[in-house]
PDB file of N, H, CA, C and O in Angstrom:
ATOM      1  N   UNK A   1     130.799 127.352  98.425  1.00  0.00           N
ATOM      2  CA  UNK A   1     129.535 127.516  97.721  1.00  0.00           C
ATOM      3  C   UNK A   1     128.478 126.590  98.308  1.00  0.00           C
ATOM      4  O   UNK A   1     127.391 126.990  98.724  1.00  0.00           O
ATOM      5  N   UNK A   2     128.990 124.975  98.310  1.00  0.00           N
ATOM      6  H   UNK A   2     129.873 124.650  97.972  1.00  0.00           H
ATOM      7  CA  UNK A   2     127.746 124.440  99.150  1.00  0.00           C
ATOM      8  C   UNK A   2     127.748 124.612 100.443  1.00  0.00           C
ATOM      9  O   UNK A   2     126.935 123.857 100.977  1.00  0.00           O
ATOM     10  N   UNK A   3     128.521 125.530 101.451  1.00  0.00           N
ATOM     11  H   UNK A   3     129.182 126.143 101.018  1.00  0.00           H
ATOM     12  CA  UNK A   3     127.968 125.765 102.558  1.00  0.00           C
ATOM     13  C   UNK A   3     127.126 126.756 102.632  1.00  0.00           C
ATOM     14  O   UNK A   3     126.095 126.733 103.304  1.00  0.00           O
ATOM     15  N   UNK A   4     127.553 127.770 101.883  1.00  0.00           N
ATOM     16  H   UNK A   4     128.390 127.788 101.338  1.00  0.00           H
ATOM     17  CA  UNK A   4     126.277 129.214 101.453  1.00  0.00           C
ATOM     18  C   UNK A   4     125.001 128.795 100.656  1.00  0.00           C
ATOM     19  O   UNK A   4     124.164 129.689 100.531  1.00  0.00           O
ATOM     20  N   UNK A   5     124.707 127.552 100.083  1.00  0.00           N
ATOM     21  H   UNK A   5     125.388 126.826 100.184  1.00  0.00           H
ATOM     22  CA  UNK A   5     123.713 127.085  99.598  1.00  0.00           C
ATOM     23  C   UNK A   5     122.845 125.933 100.945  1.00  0.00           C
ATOM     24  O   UNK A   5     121.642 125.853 101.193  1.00  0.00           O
ATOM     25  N   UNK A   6     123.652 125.414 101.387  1.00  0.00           N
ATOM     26  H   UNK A   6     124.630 125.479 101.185  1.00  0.00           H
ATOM     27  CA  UNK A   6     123.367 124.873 102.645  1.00  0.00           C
ATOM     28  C   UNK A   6     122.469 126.198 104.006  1.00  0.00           C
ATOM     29  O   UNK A   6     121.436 126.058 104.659  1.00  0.00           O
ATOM     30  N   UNK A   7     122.832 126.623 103.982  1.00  0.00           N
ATOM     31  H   UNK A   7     123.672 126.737 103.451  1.00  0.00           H
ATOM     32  CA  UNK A   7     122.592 128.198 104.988  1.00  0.00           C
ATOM     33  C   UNK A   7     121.175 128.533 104.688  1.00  0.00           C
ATOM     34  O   UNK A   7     120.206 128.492 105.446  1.00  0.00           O
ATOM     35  N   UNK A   8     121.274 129.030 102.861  1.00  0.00           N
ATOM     36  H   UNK A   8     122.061 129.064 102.245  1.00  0.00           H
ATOM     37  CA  UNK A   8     119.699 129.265 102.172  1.00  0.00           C
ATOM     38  C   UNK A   8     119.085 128.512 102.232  1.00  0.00           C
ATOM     39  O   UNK A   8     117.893 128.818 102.263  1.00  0.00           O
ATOM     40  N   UNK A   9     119.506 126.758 102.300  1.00  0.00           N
ATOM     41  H   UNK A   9     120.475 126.509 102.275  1.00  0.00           H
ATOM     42  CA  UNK A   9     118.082 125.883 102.233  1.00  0.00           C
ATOM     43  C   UNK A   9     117.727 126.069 103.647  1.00  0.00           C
ATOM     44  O   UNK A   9     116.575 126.472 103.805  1.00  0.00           O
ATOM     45  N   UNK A  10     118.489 125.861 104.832  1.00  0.00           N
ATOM     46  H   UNK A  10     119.425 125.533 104.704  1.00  0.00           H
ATOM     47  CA  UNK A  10     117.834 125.903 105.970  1.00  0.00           C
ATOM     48  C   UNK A  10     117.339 127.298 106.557  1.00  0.00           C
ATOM     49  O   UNK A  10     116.592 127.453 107.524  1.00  0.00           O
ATOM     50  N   UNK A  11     117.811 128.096 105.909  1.00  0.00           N
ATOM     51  H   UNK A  11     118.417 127.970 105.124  1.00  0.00           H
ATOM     52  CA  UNK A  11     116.907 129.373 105.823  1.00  0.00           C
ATOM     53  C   UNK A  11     115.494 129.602 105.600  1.00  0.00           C
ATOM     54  O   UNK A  11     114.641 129.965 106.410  1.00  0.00           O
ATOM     55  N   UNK A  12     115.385 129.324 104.346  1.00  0.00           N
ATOM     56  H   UNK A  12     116.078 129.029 103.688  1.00  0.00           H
ATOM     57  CA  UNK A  12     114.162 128.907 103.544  1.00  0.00           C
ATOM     58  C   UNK A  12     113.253 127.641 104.458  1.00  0.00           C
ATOM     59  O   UNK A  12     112.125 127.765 104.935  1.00  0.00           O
ATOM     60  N   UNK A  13     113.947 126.705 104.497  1.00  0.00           N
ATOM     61  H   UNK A  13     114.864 126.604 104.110  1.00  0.00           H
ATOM     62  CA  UNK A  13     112.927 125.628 105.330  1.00  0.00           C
ATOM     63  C   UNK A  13     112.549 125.844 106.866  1.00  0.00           C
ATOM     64  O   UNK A  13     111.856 125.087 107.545  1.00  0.00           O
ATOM     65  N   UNK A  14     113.149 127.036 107.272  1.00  0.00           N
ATOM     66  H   UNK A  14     113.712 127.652 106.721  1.00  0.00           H
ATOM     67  CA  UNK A  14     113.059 127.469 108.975  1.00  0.00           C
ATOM     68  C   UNK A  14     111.668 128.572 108.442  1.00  0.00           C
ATOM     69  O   UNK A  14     110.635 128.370 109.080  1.00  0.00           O
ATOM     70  N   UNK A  15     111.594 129.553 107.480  1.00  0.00           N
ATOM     71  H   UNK A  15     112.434 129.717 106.961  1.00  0.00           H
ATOM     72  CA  UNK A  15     111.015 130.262 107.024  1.00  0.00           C
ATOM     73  C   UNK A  15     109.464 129.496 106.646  1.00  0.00           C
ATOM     74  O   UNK A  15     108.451 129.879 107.232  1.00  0.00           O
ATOM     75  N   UNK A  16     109.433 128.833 106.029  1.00  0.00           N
ATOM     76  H   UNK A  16     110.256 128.522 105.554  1.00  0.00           H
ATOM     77  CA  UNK A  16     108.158 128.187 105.349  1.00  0.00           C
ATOM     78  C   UNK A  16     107.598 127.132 106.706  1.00  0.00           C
ATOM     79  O   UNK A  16     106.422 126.822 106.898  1.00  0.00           O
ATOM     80  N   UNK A  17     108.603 126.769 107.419  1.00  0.00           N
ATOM     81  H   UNK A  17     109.558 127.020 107.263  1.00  0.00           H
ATOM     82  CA  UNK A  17     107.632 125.811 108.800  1.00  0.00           C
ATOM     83  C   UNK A  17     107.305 126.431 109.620  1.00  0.00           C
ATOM     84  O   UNK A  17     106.419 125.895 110.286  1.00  0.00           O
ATOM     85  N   UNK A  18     107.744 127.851 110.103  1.00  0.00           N
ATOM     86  H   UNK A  18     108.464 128.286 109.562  1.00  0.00           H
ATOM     87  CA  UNK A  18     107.838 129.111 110.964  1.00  0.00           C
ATOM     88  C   UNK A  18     106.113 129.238 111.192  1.00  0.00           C
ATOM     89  O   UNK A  18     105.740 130.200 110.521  1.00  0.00           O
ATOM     90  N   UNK A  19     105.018 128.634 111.864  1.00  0.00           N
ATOM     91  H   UNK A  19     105.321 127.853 112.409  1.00  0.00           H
ATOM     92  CA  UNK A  19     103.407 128.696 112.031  1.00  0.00           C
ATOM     93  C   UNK A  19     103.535 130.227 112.773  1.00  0.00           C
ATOM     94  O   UNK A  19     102.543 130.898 112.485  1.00  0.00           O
ATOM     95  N   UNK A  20     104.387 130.877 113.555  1.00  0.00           N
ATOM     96  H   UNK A  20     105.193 130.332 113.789  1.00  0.00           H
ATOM     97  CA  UNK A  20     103.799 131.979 113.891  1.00  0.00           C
ATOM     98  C   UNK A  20     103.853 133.043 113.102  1.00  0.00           C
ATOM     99  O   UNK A  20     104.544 132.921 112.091  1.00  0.00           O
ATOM    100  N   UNK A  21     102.947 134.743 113.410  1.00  0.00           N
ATOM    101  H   UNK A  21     102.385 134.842 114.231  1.00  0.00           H
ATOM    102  CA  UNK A  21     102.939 135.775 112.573  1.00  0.00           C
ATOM    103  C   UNK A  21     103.877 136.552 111.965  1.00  0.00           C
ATOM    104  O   UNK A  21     104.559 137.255 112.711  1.00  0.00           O
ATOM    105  N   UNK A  22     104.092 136.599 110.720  1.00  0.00           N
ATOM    106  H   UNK A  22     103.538 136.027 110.114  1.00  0.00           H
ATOM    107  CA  UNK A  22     105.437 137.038 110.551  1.00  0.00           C
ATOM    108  C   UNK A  22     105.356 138.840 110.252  1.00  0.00           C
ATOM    109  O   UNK A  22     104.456 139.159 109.476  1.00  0.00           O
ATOM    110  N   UNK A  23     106.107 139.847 110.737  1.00  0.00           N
ATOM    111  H   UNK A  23     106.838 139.588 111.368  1.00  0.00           H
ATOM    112  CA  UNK A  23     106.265 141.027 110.550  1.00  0.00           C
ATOM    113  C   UNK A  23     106.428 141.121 108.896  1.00  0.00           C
ATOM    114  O   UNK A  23     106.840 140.274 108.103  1.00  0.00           O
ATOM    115  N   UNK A  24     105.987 142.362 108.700  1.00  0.00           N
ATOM    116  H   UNK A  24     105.652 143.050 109.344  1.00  0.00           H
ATOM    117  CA  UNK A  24     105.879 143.101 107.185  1.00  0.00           C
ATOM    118  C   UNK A  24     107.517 143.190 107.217  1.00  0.00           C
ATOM    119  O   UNK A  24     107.937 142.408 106.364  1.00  0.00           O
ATOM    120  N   UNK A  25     108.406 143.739 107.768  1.00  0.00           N
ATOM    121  H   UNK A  25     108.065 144.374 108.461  1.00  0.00           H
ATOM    122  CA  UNK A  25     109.699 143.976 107.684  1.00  0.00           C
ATOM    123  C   UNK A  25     109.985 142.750 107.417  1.00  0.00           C
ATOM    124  O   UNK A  25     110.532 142.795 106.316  1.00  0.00           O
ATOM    125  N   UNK A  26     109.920 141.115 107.951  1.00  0.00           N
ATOM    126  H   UNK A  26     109.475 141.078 108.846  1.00  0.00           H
ATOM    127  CA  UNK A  26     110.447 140.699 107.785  1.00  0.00           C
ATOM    128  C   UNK A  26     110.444 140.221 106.044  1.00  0.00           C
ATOM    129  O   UNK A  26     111.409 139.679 105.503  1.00  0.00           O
ATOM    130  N   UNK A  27     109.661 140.424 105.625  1.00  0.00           N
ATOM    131  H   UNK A  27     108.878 140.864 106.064  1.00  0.00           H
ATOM    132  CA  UNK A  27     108.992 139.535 104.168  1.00  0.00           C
ATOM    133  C   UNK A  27     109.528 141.011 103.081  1.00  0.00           C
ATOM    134  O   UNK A  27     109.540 140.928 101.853  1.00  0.00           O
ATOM    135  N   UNK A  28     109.900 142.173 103.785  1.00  0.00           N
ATOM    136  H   UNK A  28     109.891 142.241 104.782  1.00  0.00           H
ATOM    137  CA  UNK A  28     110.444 142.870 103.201  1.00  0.00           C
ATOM    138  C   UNK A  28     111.799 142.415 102.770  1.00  0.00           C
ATOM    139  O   UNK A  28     112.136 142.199 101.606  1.00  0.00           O
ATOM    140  N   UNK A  29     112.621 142.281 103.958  1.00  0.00           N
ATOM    141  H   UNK A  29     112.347 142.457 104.903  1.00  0.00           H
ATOM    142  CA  UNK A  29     113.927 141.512 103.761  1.00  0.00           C
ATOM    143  C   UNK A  29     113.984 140.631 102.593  1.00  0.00           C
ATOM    144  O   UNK A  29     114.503 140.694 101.478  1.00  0.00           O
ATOM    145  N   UNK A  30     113.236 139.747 103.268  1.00  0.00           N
ATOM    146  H   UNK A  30     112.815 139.696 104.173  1.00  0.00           H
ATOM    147  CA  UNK A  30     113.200 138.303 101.902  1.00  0.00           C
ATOM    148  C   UNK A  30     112.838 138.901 100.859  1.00  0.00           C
ATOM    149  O   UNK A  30     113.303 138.188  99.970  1.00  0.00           O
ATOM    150  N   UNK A  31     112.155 139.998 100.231  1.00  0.00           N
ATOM    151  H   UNK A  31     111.778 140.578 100.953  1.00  0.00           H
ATOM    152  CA  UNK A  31     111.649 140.235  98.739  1.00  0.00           C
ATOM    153  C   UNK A  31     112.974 140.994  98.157  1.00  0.00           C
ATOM    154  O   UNK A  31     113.351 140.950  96.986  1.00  0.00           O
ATOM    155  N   UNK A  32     113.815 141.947  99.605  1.00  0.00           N
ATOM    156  H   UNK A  32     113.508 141.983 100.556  1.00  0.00           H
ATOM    157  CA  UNK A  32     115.341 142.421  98.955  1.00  0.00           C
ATOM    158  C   UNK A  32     116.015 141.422  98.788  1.00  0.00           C
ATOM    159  O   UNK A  32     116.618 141.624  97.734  1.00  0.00           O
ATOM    160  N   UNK A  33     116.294 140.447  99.183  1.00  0.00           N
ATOM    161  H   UNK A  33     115.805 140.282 100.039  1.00  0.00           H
ATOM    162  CA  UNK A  33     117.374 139.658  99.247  1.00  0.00           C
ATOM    163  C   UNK A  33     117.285 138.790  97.403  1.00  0.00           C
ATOM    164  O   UNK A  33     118.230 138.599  96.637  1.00  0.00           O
ATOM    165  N   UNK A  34     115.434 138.351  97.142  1.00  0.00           N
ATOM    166  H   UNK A  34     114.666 138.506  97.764  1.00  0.00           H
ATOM    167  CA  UNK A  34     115.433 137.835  96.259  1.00  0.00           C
ATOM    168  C   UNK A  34     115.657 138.623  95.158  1.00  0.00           C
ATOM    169  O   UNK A  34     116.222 138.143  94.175  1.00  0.00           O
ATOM    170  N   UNK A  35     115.256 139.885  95.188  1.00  0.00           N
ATOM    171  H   UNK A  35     114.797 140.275  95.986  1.00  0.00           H
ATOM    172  CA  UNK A  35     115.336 140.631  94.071  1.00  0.00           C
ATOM    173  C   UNK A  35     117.060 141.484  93.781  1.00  0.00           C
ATOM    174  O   UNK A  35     117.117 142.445  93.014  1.00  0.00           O
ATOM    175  N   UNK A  36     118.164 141.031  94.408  1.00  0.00           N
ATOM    176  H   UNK A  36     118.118 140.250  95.031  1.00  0.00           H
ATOM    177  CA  UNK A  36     119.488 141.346  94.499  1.00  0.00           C
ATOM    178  C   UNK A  36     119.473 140.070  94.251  1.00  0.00           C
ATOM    179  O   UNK A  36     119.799 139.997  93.066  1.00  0.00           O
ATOM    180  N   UNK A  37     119.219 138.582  94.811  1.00  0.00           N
ATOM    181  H   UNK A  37     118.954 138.642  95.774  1.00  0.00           H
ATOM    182  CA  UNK A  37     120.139 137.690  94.234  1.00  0.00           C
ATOM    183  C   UNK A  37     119.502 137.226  92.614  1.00  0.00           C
ATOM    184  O   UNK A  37     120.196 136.465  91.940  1.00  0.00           O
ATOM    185  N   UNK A  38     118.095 137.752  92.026  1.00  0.00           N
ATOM    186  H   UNK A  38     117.531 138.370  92.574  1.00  0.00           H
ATOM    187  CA  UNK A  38     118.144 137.249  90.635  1.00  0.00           C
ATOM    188  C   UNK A  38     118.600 138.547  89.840  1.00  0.00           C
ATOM    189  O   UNK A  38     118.605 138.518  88.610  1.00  0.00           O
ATOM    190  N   UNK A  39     119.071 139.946  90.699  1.00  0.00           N
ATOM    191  H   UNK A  39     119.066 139.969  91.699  1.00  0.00           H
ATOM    192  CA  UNK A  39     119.716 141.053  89.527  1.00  0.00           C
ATOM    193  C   UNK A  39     121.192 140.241  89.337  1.00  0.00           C
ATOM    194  O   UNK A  39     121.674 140.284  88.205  1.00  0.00           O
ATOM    195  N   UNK A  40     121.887 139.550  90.321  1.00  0.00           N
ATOM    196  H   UNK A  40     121.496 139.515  91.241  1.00  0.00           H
ATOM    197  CA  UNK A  40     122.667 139.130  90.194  1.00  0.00           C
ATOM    198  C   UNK A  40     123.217 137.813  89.170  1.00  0.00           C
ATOM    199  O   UNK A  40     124.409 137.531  89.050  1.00  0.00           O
ATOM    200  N   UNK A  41     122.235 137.178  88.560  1.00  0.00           N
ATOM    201  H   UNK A  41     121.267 137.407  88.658  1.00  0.00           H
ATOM    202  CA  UNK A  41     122.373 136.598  87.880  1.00  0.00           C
ATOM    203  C   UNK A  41     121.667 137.203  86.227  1.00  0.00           C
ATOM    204  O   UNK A  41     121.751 136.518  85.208  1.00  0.00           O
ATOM    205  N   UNK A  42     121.127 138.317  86.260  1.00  0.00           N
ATOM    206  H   UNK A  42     121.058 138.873  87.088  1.00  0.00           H
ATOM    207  CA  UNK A  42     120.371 139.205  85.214  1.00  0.00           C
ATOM    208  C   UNK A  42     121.624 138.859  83.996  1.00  0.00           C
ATOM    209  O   UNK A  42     122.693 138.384  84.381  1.00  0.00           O
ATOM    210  N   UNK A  43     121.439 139.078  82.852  1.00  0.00           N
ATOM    211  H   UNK A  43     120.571 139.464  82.540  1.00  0.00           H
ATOM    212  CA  UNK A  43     122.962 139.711  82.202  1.00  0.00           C
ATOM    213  C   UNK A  43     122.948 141.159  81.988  1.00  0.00           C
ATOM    214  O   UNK A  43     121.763 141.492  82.027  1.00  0.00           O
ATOM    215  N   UNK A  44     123.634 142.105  81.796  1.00  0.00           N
ATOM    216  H   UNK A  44     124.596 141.834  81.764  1.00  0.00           H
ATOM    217  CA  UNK A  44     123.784 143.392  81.869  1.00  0.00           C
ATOM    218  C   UNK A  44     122.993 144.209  80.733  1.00  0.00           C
ATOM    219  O   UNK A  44     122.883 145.429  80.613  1.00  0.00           O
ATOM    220  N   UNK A  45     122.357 142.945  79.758  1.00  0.00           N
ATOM    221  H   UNK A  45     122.446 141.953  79.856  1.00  0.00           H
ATOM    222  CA  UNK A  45     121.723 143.414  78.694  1.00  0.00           C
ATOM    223  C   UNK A  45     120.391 143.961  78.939  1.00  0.00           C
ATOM    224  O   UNK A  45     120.065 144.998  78.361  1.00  0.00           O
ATOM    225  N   UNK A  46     119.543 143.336  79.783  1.00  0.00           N
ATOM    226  H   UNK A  46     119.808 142.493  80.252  1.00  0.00           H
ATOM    227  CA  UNK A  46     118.400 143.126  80.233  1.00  0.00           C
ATOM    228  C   UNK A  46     118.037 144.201  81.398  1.00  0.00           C
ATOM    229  O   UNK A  46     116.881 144.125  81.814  1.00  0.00           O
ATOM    230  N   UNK A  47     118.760 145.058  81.900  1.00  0.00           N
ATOM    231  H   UNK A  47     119.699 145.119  81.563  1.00  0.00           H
ATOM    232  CA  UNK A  47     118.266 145.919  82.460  1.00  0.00           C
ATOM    233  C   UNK A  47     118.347 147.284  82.342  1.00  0.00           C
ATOM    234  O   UNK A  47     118.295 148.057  83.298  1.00  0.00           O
ATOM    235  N   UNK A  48     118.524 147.719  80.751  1.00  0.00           N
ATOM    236  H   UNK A  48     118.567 147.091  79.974  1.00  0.00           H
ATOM    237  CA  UNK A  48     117.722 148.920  80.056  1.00  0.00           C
ATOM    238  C   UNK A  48     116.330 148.342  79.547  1.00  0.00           C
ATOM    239  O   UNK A  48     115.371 149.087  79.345  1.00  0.00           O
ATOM    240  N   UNK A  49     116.271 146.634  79.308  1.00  0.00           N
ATOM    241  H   UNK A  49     117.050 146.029  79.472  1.00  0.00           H
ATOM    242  CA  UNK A  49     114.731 146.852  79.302  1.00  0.00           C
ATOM    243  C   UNK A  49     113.642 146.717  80.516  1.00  0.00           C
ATOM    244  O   UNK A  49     112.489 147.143  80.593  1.00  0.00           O
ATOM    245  N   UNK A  50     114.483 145.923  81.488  1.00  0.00           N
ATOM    246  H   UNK A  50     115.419 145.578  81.426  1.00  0.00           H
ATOM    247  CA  UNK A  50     113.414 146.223  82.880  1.00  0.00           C
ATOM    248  C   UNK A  50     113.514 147.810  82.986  1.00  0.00           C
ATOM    249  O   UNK A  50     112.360 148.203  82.812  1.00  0.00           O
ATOM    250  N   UNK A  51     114.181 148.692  83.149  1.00  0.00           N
ATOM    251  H   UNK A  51     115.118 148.374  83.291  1.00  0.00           H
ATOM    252  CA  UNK A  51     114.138 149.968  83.376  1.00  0.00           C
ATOM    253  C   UNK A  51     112.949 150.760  82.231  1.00  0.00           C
ATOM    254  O   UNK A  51     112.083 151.587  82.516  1.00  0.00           O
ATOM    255  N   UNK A  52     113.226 150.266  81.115  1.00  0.00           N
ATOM    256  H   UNK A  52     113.930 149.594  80.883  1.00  0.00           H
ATOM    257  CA  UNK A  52     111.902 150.912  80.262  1.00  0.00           C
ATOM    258  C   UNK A  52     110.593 150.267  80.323  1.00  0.00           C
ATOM    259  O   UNK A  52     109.570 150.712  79.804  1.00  0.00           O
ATOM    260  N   UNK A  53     110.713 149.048  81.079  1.00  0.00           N
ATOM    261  H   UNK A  53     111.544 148.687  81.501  1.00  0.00           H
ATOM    262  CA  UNK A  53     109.253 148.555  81.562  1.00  0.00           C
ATOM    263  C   UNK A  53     108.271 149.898  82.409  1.00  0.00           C
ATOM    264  O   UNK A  53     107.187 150.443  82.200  1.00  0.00           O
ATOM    265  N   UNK A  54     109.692 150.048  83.743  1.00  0.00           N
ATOM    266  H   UNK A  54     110.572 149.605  83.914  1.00  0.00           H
ATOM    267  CA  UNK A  54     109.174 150.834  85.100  1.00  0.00           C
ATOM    268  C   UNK A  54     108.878 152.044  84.170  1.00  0.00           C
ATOM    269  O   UNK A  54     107.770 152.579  84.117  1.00  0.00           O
ATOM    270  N   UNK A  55     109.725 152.349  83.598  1.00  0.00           N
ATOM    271  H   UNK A  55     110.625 151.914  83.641  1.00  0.00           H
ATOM    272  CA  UNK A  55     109.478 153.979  82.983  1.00  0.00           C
ATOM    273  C   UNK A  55     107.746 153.673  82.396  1.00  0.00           C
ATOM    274  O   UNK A  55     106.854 154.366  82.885  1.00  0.00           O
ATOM    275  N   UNK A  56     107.494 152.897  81.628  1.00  0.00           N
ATOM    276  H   UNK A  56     108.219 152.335  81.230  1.00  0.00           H
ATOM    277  CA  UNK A  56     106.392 152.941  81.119  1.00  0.00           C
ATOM    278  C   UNK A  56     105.154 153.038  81.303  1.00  0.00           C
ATOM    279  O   UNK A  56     104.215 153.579  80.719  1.00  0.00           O
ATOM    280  N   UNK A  57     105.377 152.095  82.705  1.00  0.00           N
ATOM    281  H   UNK A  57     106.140 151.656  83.180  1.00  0.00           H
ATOM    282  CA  UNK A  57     104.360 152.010  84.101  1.00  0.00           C
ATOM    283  C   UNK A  57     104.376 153.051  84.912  1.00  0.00           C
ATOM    284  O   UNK A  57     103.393 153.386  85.573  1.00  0.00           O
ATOM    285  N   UNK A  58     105.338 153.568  84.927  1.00  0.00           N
ATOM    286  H   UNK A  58     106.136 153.296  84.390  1.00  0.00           H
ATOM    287  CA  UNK A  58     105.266 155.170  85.662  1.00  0.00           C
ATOM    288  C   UNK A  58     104.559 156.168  84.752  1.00  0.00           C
ATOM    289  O   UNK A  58     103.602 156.814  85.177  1.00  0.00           O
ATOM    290  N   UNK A  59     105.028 156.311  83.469  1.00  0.00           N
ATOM    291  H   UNK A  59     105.806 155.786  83.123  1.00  0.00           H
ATOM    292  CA  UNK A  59     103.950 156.858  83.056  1.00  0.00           C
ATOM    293  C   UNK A  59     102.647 156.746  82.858  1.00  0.00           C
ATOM    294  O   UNK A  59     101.779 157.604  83.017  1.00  0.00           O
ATOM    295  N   UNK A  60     102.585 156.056  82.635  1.00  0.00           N
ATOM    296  H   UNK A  60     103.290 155.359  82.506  1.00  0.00           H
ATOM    297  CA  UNK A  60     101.263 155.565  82.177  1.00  0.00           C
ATOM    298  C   UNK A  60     100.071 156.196  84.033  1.00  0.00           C
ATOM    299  O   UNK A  60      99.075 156.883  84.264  1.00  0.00           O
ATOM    300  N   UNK A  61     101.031 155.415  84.781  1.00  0.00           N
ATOM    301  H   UNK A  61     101.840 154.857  84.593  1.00  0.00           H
ATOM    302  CA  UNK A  61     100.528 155.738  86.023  1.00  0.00           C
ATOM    303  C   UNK A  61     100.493 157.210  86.717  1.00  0.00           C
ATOM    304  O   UNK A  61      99.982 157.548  87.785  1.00  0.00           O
ATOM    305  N   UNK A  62     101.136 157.894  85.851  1.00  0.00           N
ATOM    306  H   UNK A  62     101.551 157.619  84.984  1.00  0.00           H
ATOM    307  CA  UNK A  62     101.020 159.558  85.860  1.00  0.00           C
ATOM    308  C   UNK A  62     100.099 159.976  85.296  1.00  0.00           C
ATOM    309  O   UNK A  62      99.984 161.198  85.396  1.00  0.00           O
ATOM    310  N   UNK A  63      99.374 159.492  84.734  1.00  0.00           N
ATOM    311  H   UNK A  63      99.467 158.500  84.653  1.00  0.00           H
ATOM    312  CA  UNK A  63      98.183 160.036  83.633  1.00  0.00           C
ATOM    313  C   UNK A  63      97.398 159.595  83.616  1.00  0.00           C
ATOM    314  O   UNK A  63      96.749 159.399  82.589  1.00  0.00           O
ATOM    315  N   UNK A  64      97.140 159.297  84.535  1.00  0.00           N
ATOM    316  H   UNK A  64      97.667 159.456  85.370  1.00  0.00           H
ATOM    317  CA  UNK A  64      95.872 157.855  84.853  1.00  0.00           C
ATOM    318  C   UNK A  64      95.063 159.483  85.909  1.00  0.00           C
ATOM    319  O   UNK A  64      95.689 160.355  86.513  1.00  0.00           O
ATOM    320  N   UNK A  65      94.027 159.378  85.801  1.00  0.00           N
ATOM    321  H   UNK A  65      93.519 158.670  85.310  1.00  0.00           H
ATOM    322  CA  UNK A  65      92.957 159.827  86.230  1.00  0.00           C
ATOM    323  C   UNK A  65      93.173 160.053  88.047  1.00  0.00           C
ATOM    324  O   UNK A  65      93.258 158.964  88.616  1.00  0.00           O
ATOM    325  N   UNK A  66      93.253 161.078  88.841  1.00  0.00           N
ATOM    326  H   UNK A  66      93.184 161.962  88.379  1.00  0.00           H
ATOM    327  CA  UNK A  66      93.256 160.802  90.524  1.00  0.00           C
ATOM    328  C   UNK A  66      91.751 160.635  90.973  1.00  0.00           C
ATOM    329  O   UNK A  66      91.478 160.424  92.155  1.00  0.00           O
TER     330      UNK A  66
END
């Protein structure tokens, strides 16, 4: 565990000192990776209500004026 936590910090700190342009793919990656590792800590209760969030926002966003 602290070598896989070791890996992410120097991940993260290679990432944030990194001065050159970074690709859209890459910041894609990082937004999957974050959004799988906090479903992963979610509890199983909580995602019929994120799911009726999106539903809500989808609608809503269906009926919204083009």
């Amino acid at each position: 565990m602290y070598g896989q936590l070791n890996i992410l910090k120097h991940a993260f700190r290679r990432f944030y000192l990194n001065q050159r342009g970074q690709d859209l793919i890459e910041y894609a990656l990082l937004a999957a990776f974050v959004a799988v590792a906090v479903s992963a800590f979610l509890p199983p209760a909580v995602a019929p209500a994120i799911s009726g969030v999106f539903s809500k926002i989808s609608s809503l966003l269906s009926r919204a004026p083009n």
